[in-house]
Backbone bond lengths (Angstrom), bond angles and torsions (degrees), N, CA, C in turn:
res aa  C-N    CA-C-N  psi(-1)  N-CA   C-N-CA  omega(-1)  CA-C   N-CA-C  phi
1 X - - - 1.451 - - 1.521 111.28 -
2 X 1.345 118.56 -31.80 1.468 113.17 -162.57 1.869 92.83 -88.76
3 X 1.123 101.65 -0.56 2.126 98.33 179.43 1.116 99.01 -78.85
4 X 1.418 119.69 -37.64 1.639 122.72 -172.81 1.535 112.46 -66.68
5 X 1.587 108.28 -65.49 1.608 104.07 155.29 1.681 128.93 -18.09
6 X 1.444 102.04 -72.99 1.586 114.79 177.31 1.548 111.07 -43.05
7 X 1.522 112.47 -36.20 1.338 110.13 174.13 1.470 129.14 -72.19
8 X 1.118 120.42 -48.49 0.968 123.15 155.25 1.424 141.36 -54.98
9 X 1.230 115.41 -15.44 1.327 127.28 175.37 1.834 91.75 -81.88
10 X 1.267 110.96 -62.66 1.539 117.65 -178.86 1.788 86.46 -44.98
11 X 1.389 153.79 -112.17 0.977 167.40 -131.02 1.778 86.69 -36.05
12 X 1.334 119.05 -48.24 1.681 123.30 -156.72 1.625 86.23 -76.12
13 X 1.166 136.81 -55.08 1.251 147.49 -174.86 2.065 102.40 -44.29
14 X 1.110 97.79 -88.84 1.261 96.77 167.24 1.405 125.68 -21.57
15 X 1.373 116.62 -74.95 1.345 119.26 171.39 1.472 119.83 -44.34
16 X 1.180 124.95 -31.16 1.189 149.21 -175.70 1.879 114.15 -50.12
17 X 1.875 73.40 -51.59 2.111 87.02 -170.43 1.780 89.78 -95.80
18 X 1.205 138.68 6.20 1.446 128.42 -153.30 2.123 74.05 -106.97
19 X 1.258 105.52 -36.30 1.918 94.93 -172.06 1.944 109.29 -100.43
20 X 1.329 104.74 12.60 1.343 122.53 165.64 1.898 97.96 74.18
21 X 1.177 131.86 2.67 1.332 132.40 153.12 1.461 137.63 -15.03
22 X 0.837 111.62 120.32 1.887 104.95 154.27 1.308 112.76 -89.70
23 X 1.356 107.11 -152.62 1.747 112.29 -161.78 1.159 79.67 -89.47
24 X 1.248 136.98 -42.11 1.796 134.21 -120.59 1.186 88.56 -113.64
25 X 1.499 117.30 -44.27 2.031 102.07 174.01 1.429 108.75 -72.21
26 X 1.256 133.92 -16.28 1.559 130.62 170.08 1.439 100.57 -71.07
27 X 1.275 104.01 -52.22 2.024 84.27 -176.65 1.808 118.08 -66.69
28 X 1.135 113.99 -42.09 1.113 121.81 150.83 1.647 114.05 -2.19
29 X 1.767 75.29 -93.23 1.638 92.55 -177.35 1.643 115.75 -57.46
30 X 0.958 140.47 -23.63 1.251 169.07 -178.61 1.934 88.84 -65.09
31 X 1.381 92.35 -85.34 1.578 102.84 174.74 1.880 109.88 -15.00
32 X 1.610 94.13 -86.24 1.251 105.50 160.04 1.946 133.22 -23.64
33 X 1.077 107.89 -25.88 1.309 97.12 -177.54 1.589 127.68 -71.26
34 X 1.235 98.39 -20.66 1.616 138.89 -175.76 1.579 94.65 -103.82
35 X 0.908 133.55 131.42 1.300 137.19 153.05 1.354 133.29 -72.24
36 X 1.364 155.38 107.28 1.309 156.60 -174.36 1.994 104.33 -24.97
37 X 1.033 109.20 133.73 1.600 130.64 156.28 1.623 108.91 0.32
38 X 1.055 133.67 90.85 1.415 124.40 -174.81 1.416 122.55 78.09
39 X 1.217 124.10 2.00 1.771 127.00 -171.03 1.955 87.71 -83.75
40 X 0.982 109.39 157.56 1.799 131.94 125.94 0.939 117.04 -109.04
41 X 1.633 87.02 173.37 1.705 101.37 163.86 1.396 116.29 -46.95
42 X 1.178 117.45 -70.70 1.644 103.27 165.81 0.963 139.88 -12.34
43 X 1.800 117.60 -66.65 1.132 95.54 -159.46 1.619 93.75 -105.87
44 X 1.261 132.08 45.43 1.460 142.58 153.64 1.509 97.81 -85.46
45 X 1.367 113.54 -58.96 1.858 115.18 174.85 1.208 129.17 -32.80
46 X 2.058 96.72 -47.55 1.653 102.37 177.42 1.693 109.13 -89.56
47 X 1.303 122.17 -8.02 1.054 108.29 163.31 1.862 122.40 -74.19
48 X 1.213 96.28 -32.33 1.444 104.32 -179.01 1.711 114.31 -59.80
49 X 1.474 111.02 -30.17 1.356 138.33 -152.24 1.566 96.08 -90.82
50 X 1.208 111.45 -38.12 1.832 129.95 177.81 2.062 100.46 -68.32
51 X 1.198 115.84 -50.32 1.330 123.16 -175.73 1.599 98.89 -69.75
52 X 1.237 108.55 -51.91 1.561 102.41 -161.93 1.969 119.26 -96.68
53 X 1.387 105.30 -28.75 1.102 116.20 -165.18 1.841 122.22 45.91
54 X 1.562 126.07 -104.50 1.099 113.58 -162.68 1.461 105.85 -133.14
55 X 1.302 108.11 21.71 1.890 126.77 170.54 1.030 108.28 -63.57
56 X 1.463 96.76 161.73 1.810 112.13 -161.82 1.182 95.13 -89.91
57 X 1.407 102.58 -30.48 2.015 96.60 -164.56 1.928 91.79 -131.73
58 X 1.422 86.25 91.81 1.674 120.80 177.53 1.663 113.89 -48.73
59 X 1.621 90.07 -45.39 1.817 82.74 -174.59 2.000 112.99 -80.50
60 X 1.395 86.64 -51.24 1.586 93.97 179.48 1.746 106.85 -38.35
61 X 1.479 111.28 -51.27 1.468 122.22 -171.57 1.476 103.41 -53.49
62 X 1.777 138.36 -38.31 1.273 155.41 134.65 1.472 105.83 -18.18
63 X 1.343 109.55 -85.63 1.344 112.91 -175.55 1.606 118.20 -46.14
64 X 1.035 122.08 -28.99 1.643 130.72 176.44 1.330 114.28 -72.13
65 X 1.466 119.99 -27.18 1.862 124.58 175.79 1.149 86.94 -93.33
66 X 1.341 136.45 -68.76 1.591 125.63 -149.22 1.496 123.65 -76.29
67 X 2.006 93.58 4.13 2.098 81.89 170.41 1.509 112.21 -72.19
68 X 1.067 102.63 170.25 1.702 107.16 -164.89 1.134 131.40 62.56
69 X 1.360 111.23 13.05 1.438 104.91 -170.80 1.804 103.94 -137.05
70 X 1.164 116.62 -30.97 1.708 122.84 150.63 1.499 112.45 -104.83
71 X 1.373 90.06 -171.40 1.832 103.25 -177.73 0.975 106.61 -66.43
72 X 1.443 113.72 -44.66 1.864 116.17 -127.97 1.431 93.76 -153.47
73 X 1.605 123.80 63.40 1.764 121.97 -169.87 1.660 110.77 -40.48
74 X 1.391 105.91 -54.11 1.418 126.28 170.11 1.362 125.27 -13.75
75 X 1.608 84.94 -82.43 1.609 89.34 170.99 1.405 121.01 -87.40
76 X 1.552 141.94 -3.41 1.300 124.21 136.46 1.262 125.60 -51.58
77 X 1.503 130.80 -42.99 1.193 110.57 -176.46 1.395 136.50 -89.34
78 X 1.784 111.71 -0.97 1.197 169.90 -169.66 1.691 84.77 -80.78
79 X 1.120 129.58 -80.64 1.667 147.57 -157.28 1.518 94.81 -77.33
80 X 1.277 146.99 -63.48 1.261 157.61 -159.60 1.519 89.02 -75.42
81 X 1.539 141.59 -50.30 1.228 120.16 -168.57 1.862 112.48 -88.95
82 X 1.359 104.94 2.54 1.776 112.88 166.10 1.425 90.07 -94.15
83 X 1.167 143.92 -61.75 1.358 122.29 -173.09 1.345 120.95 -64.12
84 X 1.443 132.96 13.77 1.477 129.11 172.80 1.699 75.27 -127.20
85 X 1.103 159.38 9.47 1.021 134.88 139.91 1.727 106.48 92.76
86 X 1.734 108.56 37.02 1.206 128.01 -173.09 1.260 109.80 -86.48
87 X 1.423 116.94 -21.18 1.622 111.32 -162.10 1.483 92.07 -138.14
């Protein structure tokens, strides 16, 4: 059982460096795949739409409200704008 584990962790690893990831933007993104407690698509859109409004460069504009306020602005806003299908 624990070969199967090892494999898969190797398989997550791999994949990992093949989408240029860390752990924390994989969980992130991971996070993201599932939507938070009551969200839709919607209102992930209008939240996204509140961070970014009508900037050219959507995530950075993200990353500029949300320092100080998560770990890792980057890869939240990085993960949240692949799951609305921004990038």
């Amino acid at each position: 059982m624990s070969c199967c584990r090892e494999s898969r962790a190797a398989r997550l690893a791999i994949e990992l460096h093949r989408k240029g990831l860390t752990a924390e933007s994989a969980a992130l993104e991971a996070a993201w795949e599932d939507l938070p407690r009551g969200w839709t698509m919607e209102s992930a859109r209008k939240f996204w739409a509140s961070l970014t409004g009508d900037r050219k460069h959507k995530v950075t504009a993200c990353i500029k409200k949300m320092r100080g306020k998560v770990d890792d602005p980057g890869a939240f806003c990085g993960s949240l704008a692949s799951k609305l299908g921004e990038r």
